[in-house]
N, C-alpha and C positions, 0 to 999 in steps of 0.2 A: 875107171875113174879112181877106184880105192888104191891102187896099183901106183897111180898116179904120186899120187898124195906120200903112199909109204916110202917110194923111193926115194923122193924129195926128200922125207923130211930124216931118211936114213942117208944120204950124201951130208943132207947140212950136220948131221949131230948125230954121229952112228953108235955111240954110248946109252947115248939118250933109250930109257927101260920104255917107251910106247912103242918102238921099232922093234927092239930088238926080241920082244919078248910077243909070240905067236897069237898066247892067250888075249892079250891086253886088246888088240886090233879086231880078234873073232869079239872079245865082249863088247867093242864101241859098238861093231858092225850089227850086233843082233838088239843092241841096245837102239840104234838108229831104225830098225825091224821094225820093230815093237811100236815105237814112239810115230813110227808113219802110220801103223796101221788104225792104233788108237784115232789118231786125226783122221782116219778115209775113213771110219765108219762113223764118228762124229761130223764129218761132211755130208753123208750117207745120210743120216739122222735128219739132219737142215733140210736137205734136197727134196726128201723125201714128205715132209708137214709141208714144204714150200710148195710142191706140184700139187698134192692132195689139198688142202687145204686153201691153198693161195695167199696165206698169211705168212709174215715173219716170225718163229716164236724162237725167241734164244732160252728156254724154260731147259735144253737138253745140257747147257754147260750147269745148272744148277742139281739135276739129277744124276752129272757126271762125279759131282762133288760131294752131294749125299752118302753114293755108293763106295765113293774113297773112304769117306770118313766112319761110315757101316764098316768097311773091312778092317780101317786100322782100329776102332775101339772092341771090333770081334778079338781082333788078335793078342793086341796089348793090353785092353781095361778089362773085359768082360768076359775072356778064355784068354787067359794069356798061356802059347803053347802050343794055342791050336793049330789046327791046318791052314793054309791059307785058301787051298781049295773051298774047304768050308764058309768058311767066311768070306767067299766070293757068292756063291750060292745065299748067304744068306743076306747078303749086300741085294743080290738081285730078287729077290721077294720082298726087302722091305721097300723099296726105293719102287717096286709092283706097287704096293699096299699104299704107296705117299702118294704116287702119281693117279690111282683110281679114283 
């Protein structure tokens, strides 16, 4: 399917730096990765309170956005410099510590 798309859009505009250039297509393509898997395991998340519990709770997109906003003030206001590994870890204990 990706195949698909590249050749197209290298017939229409073979100039064009998203064809021609290797990197550009491996970074959409692992950037499209990423961004599916984040949603299956927030689908994951739904499913999972929904069979167990038998209720609707959408509470997981607000803990999705806690832990964002823990990582980017780890990184940039509060250690700027730090790792991000870090501050993924530390996203996940406080955003523990909100939800208990």
């Amino acid at each position: 399917m990706v195949g698909i798309f590249v050749v197209s859009f290298s017939l229409a505009d073979p100039d064009n730096y998203c064809v021609s250039s290797g990197s550009f297509v491996a970074s959409q393509l692992t950037n499209g990765i990423v961004i599916g898997i984040i949603y299956g395991l927030m689908a994951l998340g739904l499913t999972l309170i929904f069979s167990i519990l038998g209720i609707v709770s959408f509470a997981h997109g607000e803990f999705y956005m806690i832990g964002g906003m823990v990582v980017y003030y780890f990184t940039k206001v509060w250690f700027p410099g730090s790792h991000p590994l870090l501050a993924l870890v530390a996203a996940c204990l406080i955003t523990f510590a909100i939800g208990t």
